[in-house]
C-alpha positions as CSV (number, residue, x, y, z in Angstrom):
1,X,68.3,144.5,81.2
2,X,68.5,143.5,85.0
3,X,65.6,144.5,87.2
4,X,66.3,146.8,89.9
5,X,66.5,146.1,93.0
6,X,65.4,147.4,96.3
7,X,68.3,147.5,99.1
8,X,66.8,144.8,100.9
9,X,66.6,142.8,98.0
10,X,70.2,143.2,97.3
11,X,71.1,142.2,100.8
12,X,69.2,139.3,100.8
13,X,69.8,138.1,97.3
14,X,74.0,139.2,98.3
15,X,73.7,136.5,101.4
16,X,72.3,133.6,99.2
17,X,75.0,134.0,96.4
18,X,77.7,133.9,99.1
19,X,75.9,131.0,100.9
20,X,75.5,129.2,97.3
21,X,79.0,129.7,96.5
22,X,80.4,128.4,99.6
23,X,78.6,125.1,99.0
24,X,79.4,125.1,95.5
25,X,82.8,125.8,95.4
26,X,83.8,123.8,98.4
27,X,82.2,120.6,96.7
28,X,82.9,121.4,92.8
29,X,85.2,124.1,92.3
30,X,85.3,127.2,90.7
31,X,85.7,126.1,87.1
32,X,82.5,123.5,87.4
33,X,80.2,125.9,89.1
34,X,77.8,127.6,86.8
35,X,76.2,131.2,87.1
36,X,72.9,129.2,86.7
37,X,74.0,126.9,89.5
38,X,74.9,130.0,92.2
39,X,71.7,131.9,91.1
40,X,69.5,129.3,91.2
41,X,68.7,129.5,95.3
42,X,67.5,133.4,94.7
43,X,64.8,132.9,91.9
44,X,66.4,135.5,90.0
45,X,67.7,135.0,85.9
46,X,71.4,134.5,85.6
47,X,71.6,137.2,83.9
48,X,70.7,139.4,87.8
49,X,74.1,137.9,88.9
50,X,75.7,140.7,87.5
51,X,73.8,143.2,89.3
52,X,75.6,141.8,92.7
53,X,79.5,140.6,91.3
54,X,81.2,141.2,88.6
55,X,82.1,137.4,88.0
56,X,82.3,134.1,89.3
57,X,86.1,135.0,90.8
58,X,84.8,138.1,92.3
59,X,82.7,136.4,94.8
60,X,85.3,133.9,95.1
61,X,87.3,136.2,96.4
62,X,85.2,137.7,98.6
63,X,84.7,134.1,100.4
64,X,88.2,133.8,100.4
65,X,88.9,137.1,102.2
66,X,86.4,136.3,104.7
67,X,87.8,132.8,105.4
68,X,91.1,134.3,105.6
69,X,90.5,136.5,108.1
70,X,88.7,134.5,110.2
71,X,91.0,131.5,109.3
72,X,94.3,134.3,110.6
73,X,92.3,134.8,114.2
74,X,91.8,131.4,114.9
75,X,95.5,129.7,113.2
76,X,97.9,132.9,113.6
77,X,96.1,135.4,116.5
78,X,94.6,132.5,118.9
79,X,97.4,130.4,117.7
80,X,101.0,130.7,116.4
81,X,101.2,134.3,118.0
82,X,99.3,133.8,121.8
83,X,103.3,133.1,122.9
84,X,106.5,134.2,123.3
85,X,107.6,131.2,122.7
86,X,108.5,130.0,119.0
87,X,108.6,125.7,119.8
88,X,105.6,126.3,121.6
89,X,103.9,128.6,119.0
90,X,104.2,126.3,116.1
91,X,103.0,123.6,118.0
92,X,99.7,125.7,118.9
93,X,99.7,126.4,115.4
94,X,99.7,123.0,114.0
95,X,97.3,121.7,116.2
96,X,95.1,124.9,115.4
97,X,95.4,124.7,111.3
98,X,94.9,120.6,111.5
99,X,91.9,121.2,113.3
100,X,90.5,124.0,111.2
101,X,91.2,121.5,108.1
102,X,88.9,119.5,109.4
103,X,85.9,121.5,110.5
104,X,86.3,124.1,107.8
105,X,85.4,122.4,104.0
106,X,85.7,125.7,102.0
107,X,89.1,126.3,103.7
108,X,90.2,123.2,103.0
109,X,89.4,123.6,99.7
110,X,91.1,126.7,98.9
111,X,94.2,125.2,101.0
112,X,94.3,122.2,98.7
113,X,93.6,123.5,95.4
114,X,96.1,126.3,95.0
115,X,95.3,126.7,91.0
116,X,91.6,128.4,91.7
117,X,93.2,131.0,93.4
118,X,95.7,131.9,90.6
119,X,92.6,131.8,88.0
120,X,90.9,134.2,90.7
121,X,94.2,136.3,90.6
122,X,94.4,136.5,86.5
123,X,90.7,138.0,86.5
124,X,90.4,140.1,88.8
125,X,91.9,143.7,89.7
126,X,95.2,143.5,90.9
127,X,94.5,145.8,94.1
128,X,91.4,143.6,95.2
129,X,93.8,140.5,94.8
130,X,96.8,142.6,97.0
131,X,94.1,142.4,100.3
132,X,94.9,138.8,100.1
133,X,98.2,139.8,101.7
134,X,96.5,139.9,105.4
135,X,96.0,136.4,105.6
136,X,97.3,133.2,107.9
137,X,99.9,132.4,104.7
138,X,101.5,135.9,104.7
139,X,101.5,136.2,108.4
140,X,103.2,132.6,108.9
141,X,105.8,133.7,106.6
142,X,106.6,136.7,108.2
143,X,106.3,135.1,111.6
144,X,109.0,132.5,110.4
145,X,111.4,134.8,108.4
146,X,111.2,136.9,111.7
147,X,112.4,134.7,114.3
148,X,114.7,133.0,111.7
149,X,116.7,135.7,111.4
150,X,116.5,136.0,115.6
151,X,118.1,133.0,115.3
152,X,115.1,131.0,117.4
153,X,114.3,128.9,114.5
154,X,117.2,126.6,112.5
155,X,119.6,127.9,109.9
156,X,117.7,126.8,106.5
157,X,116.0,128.8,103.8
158,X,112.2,130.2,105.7
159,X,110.7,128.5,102.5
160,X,111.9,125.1,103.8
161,X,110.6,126.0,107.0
162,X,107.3,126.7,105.6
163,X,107.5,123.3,103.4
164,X,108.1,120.9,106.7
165,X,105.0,122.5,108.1
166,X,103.0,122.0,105.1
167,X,104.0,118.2,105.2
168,X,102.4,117.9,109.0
169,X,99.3,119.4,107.7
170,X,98.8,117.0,104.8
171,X,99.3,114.3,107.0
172,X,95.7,113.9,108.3
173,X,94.9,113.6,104.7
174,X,95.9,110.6,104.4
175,X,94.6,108.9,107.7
176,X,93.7,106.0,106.0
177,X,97.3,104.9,105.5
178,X,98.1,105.5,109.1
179,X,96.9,102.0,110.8
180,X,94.8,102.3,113.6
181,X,92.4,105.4,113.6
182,X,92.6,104.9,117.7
183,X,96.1,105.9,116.9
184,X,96.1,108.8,115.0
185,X,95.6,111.7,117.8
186,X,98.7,110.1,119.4
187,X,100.6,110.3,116.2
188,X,99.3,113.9,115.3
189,X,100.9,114.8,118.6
190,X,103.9,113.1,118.8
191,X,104.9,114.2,114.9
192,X,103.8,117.9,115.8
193,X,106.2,118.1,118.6
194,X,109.3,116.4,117.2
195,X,108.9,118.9,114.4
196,X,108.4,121.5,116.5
197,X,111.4,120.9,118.4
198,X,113.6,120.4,115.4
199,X,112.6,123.3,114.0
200,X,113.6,125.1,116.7
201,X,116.5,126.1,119.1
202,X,117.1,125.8,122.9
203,X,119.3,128.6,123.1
204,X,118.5,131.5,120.5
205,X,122.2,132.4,120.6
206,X,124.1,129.5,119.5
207,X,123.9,130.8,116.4
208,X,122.2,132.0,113.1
Protein backbone atom coordinates (compact mmCIF):
# COMPACT_ATOMS: atom_id res chain seq x y z
CA UNK A 1 0.00 0.00 0.00
CA UNK A 2 1.12 3.68 -0.81
CA UNK A 3 2.52 5.78 1.95
CA UNK A 4 0.66 8.72 3.02
CA UNK A 5 1.43 11.75 2.36
CA UNK A 6 1.58 15.07 3.99
CA UNK A 7 -0.04 18.12 1.91
CA UNK A 8 3.10 19.53 1.18
CA UNK A 9 4.36 16.47 0.02
CA UNK A 10 1.56 16.08 -2.42
CA UNK A 11 2.08 19.45 -3.72
CA UNK A 12 5.51 19.10 -4.30
CA UNK A 13 5.63 15.51 -5.51
CA UNK A 14 2.06 16.98 -7.89
CA UNK A 15 4.62 19.74 -9.48
CA UNK A 16 7.45 17.22 -10.41
CA UNK A 17 5.02 14.62 -12.14
CA UNK A 18 3.60 17.55 -14.16
CA UNK A 19 7.15 18.91 -14.89
CA UNK A 20 8.32 15.13 -15.72
CA UNK A 21 5.50 14.67 -17.91
CA UNK A 22 5.86 17.70 -19.94
CA UNK A 23 9.39 16.65 -20.79
CA UNK A 24 8.53 13.24 -21.35
CA UNK A 25 5.67 13.50 -23.39
CA UNK A 26 6.88 16.37 -25.52
CA UNK A 27 10.03 14.25 -26.45
CA UNK A 28 8.55 10.53 -26.44
CA UNK A 29 4.99 10.42 -26.31
CA UNK A 30 2.46 9.12 -24.28
CA UNK A 31 2.59 5.41 -25.26
CA UNK A 32 6.62 5.32 -24.67
CA UNK A 33 6.66 7.06 -21.38
CA UNK A 34 6.72 4.71 -18.44
CA UNK A 35 5.15 5.24 -14.83
CA UNK A 36 8.86 4.39 -13.73
CA UNK A 37 10.12 7.12 -16.05
CA UNK A 38 7.54 10.08 -14.68
CA UNK A 39 8.16 8.98 -11.03
CA UNK A 40 11.58 8.66 -11.17
CA UNK A 41 12.44 12.73 -10.50
CA UNK A 42 10.32 12.39 -6.95
CA UNK A 43 12.14 9.32 -5.30
CA UNK A 44 8.94 7.78 -4.65
CA UNK A 45 7.91 3.79 -5.97
CA UNK A 46 5.83 3.68 -9.07
CA UNK A 47 3.46 2.27 -7.35
CA UNK A 48 2.96 6.26 -5.24
CA UNK A 49 1.88 7.48 -8.81
CA UNK A 50 -1.42 6.47 -8.09
CA UNK A 51 -1.74 8.40 -4.92
CA UNK A 52 -1.51 11.69 -7.29
CA UNK A 53 -3.45 10.46 -10.93
CA UNK A 54 -5.32 8.00 -11.80
CA UNK A 55 -3.22 7.11 -15.04
CA UNK A 56 -0.77 8.16 -17.35
CA UNK A 57 -3.77 9.98 -19.64
CA UNK A 58 -5.03 11.67 -16.53
CA UNK A 59 -2.03 13.83 -16.19
CA UNK A 60 -1.91 14.05 -19.78
CA UNK A 61 -4.79 15.70 -19.72
CA UNK A 62 -4.22 17.87 -17.21
CA UNK A 63 -1.12 19.31 -19.28
CA UNK A 64 -3.23 19.54 -22.00
CA UNK A 65 -5.90 21.72 -20.41
CA UNK A 66 -3.37 23.94 -19.09
CA UNK A 67 -1.65 24.37 -22.43
CA UNK A 68 -4.86 24.97 -23.92
CA UNK A 69 -5.88 27.64 -22.01
CA UNK A 70 -2.87 29.35 -22.04
CA UNK A 71 -2.36 28.42 -25.69
CA UNK A 72 -6.46 30.11 -26.30
CA UNK A 73 -5.08 33.65 -24.56
CA UNK A 74 -2.20 34.02 -26.47
CA UNK A 75 -3.66 32.43 -30.33
CA UNK A 76 -7.51 33.25 -29.96
CA UNK A 77 -7.80 36.25 -26.96
CA UNK A 78 -4.38 38.30 -27.81
CA UNK A 79 -4.92 37.12 -31.31
CA UNK A 80 -7.68 36.02 -33.77
CA UNK A 81 -10.24 38.03 -31.52
CA UNK A 82 -8.19 41.62 -30.45
CA UNK A 83 -10.24 42.96 -33.90
CA UNK A 84 -13.17 43.59 -35.52
CA UNK A 85 -11.70 42.88 -38.34
CA UNK A 86 -11.85 39.15 -39.81
CA UNK A 87 -8.68 39.53 -42.74
CA UNK A 88 -6.86 41.10 -40.15
CA UNK A 89 -7.78 38.68 -37.35
CA UNK A 90 -6.60 35.59 -39.13
CA UNK A 91 -3.64 37.11 -40.02
CA UNK A 92 -2.85 37.98 -36.15
CA UNK A 93 -3.74 34.55 -35.65
CA UNK A 94 -1.44 32.88 -37.99
CA UNK A 95 1.40 34.82 -37.10
CA UNK A 96 0.45 34.16 -33.30
CA UNK A 97 -0.10 30.02 -33.57
CA UNK A 98 3.28 29.85 -35.94
CA UNK A 99 5.06 31.43 -33.36
CA UNK A 100 3.71 29.52 -30.44
CA UNK A 101 4.64 26.30 -32.63
CA UNK A 102 7.83 27.26 -32.28
CA UNK A 103 8.51 28.27 -28.69
CA UNK A 104 6.07 25.91 -27.22
CA UNK A 105 7.46 21.90 -27.67
CA UNK A 106 4.55 20.25 -25.66
CA UNK A 107 2.09 22.18 -27.78
CA UNK A 108 3.52 21.31 -30.65
CA UNK A 109 3.34 18.01 -29.81
CA UNK A 110 -0.12 17.62 -28.95
CA UNK A 111 -0.90 19.76 -32.28
CA UNK A 112 1.05 17.18 -34.32
CA UNK A 113 0.16 13.98 -32.97
CA UNK A 114 -3.62 14.04 -32.85
CA UNK A 115 -3.85 10.11 -32.02
CA UNK A 116 -2.49 10.68 -28.15
CA UNK A 117 -5.34 12.72 -27.60
CA UNK A 118 -7.95 10.13 -28.76
CA UNK A 119 -6.11 7.39 -26.51
CA UNK A 120 -6.47 10.16 -23.71
CA UNK A 121 -10.16 10.46 -24.77
CA UNK A 122 -10.98 6.43 -24.73
CA UNK A 123 -9.57 6.28 -20.93
CA UNK A 124 -10.65 8.80 -19.39
CA UNK A 125 -14.14 10.07 -18.04
CA UNK A 126 -16.15 11.53 -20.60
CA UNK A 127 -16.97 14.81 -18.58
CA UNK A 128 -13.17 15.54 -17.78
CA UNK A 129 -12.53 14.95 -21.70
CA UNK A 130 -15.83 17.53 -22.45
CA UNK A 131 -13.47 20.69 -20.62
CA UNK A 132 -11.35 20.21 -23.63
CA UNK A 133 -14.17 22.07 -25.39
CA UNK A 134 -12.65 25.64 -24.13
CA UNK A 135 -9.71 25.53 -26.11
CA UNK A 136 -8.02 27.57 -29.27
CA UNK A 137 -9.54 24.48 -31.71
CA UNK A 138 -13.13 25.00 -30.52
CA UNK A 139 -12.94 28.62 -30.31
CA UNK A 140 -11.37 28.90 -34.07
CA UNK A 141 -14.18 26.95 -35.20
CA UNK A 142 -16.75 28.90 -33.81
CA UNK A 143 -15.01 32.06 -34.68
CA UNK A 144 -15.01 30.84 -38.40
CA UNK A 145 -18.60 29.20 -38.59
CA UNK A 146 -19.61 32.74 -37.07
CA UNK A 147 -18.52 35.17 -39.48
CA UNK A 148 -19.02 32.53 -42.32
CA UNK A 149 -22.40 32.70 -41.98
CA UNK A 150 -22.05 36.88 -41.66
CA UNK A 151 -20.95 36.39 -44.86
CA UNK A 152 -17.21 38.05 -43.96
CA UNK A 153 -15.42 34.91 -44.78
CA UNK A 154 -15.92 33.00 -48.46
CA UNK A 155 -18.81 30.71 -49.29
CA UNK A 156 -17.07 27.06 -48.64
CA UNK A 157 -17.76 24.46 -46.05
CA UNK A 158 -16.03 26.23 -42.31
CA UNK A 159 -14.14 22.70 -42.22
CA UNK A 160 -12.28 23.77 -45.50
CA UNK A 161 -11.73 27.00 -43.89
CA UNK A 162 -10.16 25.45 -40.99
CA UNK A 163 -8.09 22.90 -43.44
CA UNK A 164 -6.29 26.06 -45.52
CA UNK A 165 -5.27 27.37 -42.13
CA UNK A 166 -3.90 24.18 -41.03
CA UNK A 167 -1.80 24.05 -44.27
CA UNK A 168 -0.08 27.61 -43.29
CA UNK A 169 0.81 26.25 -40.01
CA UNK A 170 2.58 23.14 -41.26
CA UNK A 171 4.45 25.07 -43.47
CA UNK A 172 7.24 26.08 -41.08
CA UNK A 173 7.63 22.44 -40.59
CA UNK A 174 9.13 21.98 -43.42
CA UNK A 175 11.58 25.01 -43.61
CA UNK A 176 14.13 23.00 -44.86
CA UNK A 177 12.57 22.65 -48.28
CA UNK A 178 11.89 26.28 -48.51
CA UNK A 179 15.51 27.65 -49.98
CA UNK A 180 17.04 30.25 -48.25
CA UNK A 181 16.30 30.37 -44.40
CA UNK A 182 17.08 34.41 -44.94
CA UNK A 183 13.89 33.98 -46.86
CA UNK A 184 11.51 32.38 -44.88
CA UNK A 185 10.12 35.34 -42.57
CA UNK A 186 9.33 37.02 -45.91
CA UNK A 187 7.61 33.98 -47.18
CA UNK A 188 5.66 33.35 -43.80
CA UNK A 189 4.32 36.79 -44.45
CA UNK A 190 3.58 37.05 -47.71
CA UNK A 191 1.69 33.33 -47.71
CA UNK A 192 -0.26 34.55 -44.43
CA UNK A 193 -1.61 37.43 -46.07
CA UNK A 194 -2.60 36.12 -49.48
CA UNK A 195 -4.55 33.54 -47.53
CA UNK A 196 -5.79 35.82 -45.40
CA UNK A 197 -7.20 37.91 -48.10
CA UNK A 198 -8.63 35.05 -49.99
CA UNK A 199 -10.25 33.87 -47.31
CA UNK A 200 -11.92 36.71 -46.83
CA UNK A 201 -14.33 39.44 -48.33
CA UNK A 202 -14.05 43.20 -48.99
CA UNK A 203 -17.60 43.79 -48.74
CA UNK A 204 -19.45 41.48 -46.22
CA UNK A 205 -22.63 41.93 -48.32
CA UNK A 206 -21.90 40.67 -51.64
CA UNK A 207 -23.05 37.66 -50.68
CA UNK A 208 -23.20 34.45 -48.55
Amino acid sequence: MPPAFTVEEKTRITALLREAGRKLFTSQGLRKTSLEELMAPTGVAKSSFYVFFDSKEALYLELMLQQAGEVKRRVIDGALLSTDDPREGLRRFLHATIEELADNPLWRRLMTHPEEMQAVARKLDPERVAAMSDNPSTALVEYVAAHRAQGELVAVEPAVIIGVLQCVLLVPMFGERLGDPAHHPKILDLLIDIVAAGLTRADPAAGH
